[in-house]
C-alpha positions as CSV (number, residue, x, y, z in Angstrom):
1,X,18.1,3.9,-16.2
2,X,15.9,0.9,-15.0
3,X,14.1,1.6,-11.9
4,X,13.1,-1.3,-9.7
5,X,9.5,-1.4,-9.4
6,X,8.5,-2.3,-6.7
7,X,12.2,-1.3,-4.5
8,X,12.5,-5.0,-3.0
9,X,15.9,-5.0,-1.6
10,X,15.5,-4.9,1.9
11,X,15.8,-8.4,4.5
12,X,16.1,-8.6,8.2
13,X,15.8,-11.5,10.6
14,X,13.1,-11.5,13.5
15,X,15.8,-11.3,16.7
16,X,14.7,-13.6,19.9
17,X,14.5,-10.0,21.8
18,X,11.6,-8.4,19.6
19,X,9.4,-11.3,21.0
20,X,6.9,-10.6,23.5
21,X,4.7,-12.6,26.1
22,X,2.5,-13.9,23.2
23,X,5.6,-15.5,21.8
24,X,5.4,-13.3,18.4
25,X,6.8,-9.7,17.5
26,X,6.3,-7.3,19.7
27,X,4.3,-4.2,18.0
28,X,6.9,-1.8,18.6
29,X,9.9,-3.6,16.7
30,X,7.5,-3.7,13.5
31,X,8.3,0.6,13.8
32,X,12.0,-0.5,14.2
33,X,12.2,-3.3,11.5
34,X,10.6,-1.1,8.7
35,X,12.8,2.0,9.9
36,X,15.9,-0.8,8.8
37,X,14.2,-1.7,5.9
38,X,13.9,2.1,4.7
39,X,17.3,2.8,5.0
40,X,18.3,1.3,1.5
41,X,15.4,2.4,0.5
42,X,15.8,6.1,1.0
43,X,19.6,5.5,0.2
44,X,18.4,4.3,-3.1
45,X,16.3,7.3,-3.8
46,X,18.7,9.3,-3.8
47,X,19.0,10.4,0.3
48,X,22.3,8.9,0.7
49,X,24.8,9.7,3.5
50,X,26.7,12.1,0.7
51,X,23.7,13.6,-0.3
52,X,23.0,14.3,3.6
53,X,26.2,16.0,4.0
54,X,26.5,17.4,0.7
55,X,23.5,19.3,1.6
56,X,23.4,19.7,5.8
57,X,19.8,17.8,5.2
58,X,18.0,14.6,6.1
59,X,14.6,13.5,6.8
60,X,12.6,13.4,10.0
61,X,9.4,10.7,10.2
62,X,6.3,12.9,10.6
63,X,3.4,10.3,10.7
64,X,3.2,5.9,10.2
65,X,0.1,3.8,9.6
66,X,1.1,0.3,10.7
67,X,-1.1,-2.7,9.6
68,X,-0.7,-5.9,11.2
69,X,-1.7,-8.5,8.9
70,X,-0.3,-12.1,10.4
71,X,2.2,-12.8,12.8
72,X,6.2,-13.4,12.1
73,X,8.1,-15.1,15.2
74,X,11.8,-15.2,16.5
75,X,14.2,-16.7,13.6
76,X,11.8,-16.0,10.6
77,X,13.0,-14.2,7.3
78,X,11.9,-11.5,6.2
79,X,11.8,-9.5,3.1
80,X,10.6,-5.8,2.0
81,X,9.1,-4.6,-0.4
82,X,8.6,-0.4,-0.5
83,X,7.3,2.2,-3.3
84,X,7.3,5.7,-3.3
85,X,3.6,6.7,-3.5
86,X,4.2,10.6,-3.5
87,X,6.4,13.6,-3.0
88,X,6.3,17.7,-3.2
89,X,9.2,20.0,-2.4
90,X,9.2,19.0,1.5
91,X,7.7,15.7,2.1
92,X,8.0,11.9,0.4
93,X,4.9,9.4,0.8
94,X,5.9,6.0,0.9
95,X,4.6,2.6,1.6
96,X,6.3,-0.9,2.4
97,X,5.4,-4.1,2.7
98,X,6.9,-7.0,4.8
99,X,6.9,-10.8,3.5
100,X,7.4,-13.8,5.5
101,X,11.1,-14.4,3.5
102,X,10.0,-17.9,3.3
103,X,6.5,-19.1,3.4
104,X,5.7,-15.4,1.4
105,X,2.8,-14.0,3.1
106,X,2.4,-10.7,3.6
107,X,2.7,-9.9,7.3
108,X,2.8,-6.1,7.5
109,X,2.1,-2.8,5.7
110,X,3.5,0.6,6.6
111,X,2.6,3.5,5.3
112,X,4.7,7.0,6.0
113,X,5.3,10.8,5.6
114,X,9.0,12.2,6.1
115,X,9.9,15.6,5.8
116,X,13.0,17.3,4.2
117,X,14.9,19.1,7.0
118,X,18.0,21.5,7.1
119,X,20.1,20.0,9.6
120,X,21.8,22.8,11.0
121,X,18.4,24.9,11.3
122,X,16.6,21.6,12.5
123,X,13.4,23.0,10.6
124,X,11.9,21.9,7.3
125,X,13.2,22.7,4.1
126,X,12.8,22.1,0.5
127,X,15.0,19.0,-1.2
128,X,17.8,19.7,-3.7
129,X,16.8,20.1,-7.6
130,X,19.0,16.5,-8.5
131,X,16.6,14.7,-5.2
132,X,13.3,16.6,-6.7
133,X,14.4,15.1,-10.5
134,X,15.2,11.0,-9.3
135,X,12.2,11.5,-6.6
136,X,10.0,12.3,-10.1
137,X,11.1,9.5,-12.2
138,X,11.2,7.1,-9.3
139,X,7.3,8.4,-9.1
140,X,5.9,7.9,-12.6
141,X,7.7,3.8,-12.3
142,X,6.1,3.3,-9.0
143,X,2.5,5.2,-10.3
144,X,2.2,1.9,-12.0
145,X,2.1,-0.5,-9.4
146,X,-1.6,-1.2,-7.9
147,X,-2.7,1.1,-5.0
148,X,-2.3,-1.2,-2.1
149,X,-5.8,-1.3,-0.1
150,X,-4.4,0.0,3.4
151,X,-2.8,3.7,2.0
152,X,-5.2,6.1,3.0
153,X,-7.0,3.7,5.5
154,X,-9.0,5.6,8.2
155,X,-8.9,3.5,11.4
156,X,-12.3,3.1,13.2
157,X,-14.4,0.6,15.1
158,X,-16.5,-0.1,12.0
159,X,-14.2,-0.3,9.3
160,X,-15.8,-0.5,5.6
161,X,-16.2,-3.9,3.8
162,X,-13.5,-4.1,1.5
């Protein structure tokens, strides 16, 4: 099986209501935006709605590093691009990034942790043996991609010369 390296098949369209008083997108629709773009994401690996209720499980977003590289206004395209950076038996690492869909900059990165949770119990709980397996392969393809400079990033008032 071919896996895409980086997982790029995720779009969305900056709506006119995500645009706040300095005529750009407002910071919290960049959480909401990257939320859509994860979807197919996590449905391609491998958390789809059957495996969801094949298993009483999903995932719950524990903690998101947002970077907010340039500006993206009402009407622009945009496209995703996300990689899964790490996993153990509870929790997937991931990052994305979002492209202006036309002129190709990157505007955004997001970084994130989600958690494995019974659904029923609401509480954490360890992925199925067939999620651990594609989670693993997906991995080792995505281990060759460069480390993106912002994963990891420690926020501060006197952040390091990169």
């Amino acid at each position: 099986m071919t896996i895409e390296t980086p997982f790029a098949q995720a779009t969305a369209t900056v709506q006119p209501d995500w645009i706040d008083y300095n005529g750009h997108m407002n910071v919290g629709y960049y959480h909401v935006v990257f939320d859509i773009a994860a979807e197919p994401f996590f449905r391609w690996l491998g958390l789809s709605e059957e495996y969801r209720e094949r298993n009483d499980a999903t995932t719950f977003a524990l903690e998101s590093h947002l970077h907010f590289l340039r500006e993206v206004k009402a009407g622009d395209p945009l496209r995703f691009e996300a990689r899964l950076l790490d996993f153990d038996h509870k929790r997937i690492h991931f990052y994305q990034e979002m492209f202006h869909g036309t002129e190709g900059y990157l505007a955004a990165s997001y970084e994130s942790v989600s958690v494995h949770v019974d659904f029923s119990a609401r509480r954490t709980s360890p992925m199925a043996d067939e999620l651990r397996g594609r989670l693993s392969e997906i991995k080792s393809a995505h281990a060759a991609l460069e480390r993106p400079w912002m994963v990891g990033h420690v926020m501060s008032a006197h952040p390091p010369k990169r």
